[in-house]
C-alpha positions as CSV (number, residue, x, y, z in Angstrom):
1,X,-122.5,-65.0,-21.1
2,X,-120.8,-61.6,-20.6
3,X,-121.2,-58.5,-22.9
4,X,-117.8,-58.7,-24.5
5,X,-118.5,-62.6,-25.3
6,X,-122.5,-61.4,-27.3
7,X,-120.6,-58.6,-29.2
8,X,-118.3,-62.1,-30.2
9,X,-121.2,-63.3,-31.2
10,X,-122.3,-60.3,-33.1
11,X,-119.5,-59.7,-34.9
12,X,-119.1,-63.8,-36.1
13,X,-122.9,-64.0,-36.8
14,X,-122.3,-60.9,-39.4
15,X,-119.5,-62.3,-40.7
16,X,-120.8,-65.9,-41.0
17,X,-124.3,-64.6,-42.4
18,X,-122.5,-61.7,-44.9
19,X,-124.8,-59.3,-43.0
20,X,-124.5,-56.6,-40.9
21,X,-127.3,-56.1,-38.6
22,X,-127.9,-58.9,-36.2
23,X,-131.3,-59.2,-34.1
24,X,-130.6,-61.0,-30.7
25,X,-133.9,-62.2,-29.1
26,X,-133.1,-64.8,-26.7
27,X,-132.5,-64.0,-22.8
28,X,-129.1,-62.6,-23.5
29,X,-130.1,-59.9,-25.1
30,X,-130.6,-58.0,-22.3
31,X,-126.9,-57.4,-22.6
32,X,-127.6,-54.3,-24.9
33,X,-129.6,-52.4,-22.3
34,X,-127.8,-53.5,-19.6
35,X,-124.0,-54.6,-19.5
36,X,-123.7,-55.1,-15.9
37,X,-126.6,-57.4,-15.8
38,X,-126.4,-59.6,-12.7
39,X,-125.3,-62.9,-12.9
40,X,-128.1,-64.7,-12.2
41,X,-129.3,-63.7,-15.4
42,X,-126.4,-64.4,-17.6
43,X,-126.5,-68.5,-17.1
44,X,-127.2,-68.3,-20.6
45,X,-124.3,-69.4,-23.2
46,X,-126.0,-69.6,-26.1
47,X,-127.7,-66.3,-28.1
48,X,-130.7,-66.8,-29.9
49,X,-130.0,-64.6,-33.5
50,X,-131.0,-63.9,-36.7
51,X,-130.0,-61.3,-40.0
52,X,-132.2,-58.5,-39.6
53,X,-132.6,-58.2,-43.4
54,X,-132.3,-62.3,-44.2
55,X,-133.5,-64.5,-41.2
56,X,-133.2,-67.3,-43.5
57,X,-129.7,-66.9,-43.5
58,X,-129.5,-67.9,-39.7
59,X,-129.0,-71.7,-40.8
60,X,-125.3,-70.1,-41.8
61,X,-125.1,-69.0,-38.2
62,X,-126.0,-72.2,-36.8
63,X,-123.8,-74.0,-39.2
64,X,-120.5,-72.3,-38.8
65,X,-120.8,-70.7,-34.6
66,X,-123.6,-73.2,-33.3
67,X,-123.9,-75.7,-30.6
68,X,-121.3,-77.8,-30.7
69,X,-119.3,-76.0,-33.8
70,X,-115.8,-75.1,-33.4
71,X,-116.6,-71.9,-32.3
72,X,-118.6,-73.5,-29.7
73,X,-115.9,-75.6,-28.4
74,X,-113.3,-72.9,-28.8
75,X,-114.8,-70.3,-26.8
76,X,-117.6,-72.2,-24.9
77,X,-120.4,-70.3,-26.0
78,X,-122.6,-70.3,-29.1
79,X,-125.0,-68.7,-31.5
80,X,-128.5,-70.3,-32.3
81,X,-129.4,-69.5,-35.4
82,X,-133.6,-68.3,-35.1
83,X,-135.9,-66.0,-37.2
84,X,-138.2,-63.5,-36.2
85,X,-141.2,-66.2,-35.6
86,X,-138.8,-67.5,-32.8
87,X,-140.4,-65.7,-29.9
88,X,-144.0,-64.0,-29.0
89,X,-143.6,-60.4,-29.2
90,X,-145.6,-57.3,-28.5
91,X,-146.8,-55.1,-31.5
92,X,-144.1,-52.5,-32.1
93,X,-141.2,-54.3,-30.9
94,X,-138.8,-53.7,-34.2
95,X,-139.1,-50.3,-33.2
96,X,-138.0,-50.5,-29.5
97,X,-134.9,-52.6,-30.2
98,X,-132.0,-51.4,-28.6
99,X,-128.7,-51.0,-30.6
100,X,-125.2,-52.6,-29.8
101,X,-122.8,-51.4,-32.1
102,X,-119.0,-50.2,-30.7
103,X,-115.1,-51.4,-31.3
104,X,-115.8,-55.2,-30.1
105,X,-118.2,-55.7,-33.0
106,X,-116.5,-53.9,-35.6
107,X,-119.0,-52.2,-37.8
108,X,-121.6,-55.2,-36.9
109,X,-124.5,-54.3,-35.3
110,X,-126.7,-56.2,-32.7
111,X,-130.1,-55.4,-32.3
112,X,-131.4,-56.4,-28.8
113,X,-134.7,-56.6,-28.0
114,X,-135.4,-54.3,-25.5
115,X,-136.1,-55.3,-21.5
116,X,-139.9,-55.1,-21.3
117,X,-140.3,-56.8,-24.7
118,X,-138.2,-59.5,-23.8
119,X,-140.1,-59.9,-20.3
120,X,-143.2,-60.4,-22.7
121,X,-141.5,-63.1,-24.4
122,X,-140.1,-64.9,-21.8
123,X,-143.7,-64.5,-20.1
124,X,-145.2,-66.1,-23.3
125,X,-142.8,-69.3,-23.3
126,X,-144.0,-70.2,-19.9
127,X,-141.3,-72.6,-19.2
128,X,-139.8,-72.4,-15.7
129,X,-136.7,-70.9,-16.4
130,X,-138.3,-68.2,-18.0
131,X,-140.8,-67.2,-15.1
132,X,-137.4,-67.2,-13.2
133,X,-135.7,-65.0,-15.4
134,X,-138.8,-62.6,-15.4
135,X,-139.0,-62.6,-11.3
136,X,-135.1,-61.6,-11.2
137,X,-135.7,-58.8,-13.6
138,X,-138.1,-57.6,-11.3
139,X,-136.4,-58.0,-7.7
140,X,-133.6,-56.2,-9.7
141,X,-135.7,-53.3,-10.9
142,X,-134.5,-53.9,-14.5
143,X,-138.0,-53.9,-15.9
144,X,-141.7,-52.2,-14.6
145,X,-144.4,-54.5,-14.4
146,X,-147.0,-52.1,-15.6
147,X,-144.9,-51.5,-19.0
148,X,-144.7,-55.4,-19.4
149,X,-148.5,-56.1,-19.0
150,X,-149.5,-53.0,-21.0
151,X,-147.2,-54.7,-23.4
152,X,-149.2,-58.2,-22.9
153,X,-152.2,-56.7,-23.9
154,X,-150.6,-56.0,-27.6
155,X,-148.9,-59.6,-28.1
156,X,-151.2,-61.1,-31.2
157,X,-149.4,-64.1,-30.8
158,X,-150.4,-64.7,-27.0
159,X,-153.7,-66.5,-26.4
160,X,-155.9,-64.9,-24.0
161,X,-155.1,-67.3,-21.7
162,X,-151.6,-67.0,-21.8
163,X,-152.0,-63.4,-21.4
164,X,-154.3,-64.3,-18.5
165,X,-151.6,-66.2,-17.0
166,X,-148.9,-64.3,-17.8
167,X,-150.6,-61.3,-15.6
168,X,-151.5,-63.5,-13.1
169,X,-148.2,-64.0,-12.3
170,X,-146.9,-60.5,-12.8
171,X,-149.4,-59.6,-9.9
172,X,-148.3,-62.8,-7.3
173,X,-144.6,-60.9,-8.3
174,X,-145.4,-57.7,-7.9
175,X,-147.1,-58.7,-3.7
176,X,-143.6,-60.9,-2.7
């Protein structure tokens, strides 16, 4: 997914959910800190979104811009409608989303998590195309390892053996 096809996404989602703040949480939110993200990392083409202010409102996303909607087959990417229980995040991440609001979403904004938060989340799923997306984040310098684990160590969602894990592997990254 390219920028210009999230702020799409955006922009629907707002108008779909009658709100105007959208959270993006899934991998492609790391659109709103970086627009020229490689392209390894933008696979992706479905955004994982909810209304900031009415997450249950995110079955409207679903509904109307979802896999396999109209929108979905018009434009060949989607919106899945989430809430905020969606993905394991570190204390404080409302306050370090990063803002994605200009002429292609017209007066919607998206709220993307930002980098090292989404690392943490990605880290906490565990799946292997996660770990992937974590280890190209890294060989591209998008994200500090020592940010993401102090950020592990304030996930209350993540077992101490997932945060065990997860800086396990942050460590077999960080000697390649």
């Amino acid at each position: 997914m390219m920028r210009h096809q999230l702020e799409h996404i955006i922009r629907a989602a707002a108008g779909n959910a009658d709100a105007r703040d959208i959270v993006v949480i899934g991998s492609q939110s790391i659109l709103g800190s970086y627009p020229d993200t490689p392209e390894e990392l933008l696979v992706s083409m479905e955004a994982d979104v909810y209304p900031k202010d009415a997450p249950d409102r995110s079955i409207l996303i679903d509904g109307a811009i979802g896999e396999l909607s109209v929108f979905h087959e018009t434009f060949g990417y989607y919106a899945h409608g989430v809430d905020e229980t969606t993905a394991v995040l570190p204390n404080g991440w409302e306050d370090r989303l990063v803002k994605l609001e200009n002429e292609n979403t017209r007066g919607a904004v998206g709220w993307c998590l930002e980098v090292h938060d989404l690392a943490v989340s990605k880290l906490a799923a565990g799946r292997e195309k996660d770990l992937a997306f974590v280890d190209c984040m890294l060989r591209h310098k998008l994200i500090d390892a020592d940010i993401v684990r102090a950020r592990l160590s304030f996930t209350p969602r993540l077992t101490e053996v997932g945060k065990h894990l997860a800086m396990a592997r942050l460590g077999r990254w960080q000697q390649s």
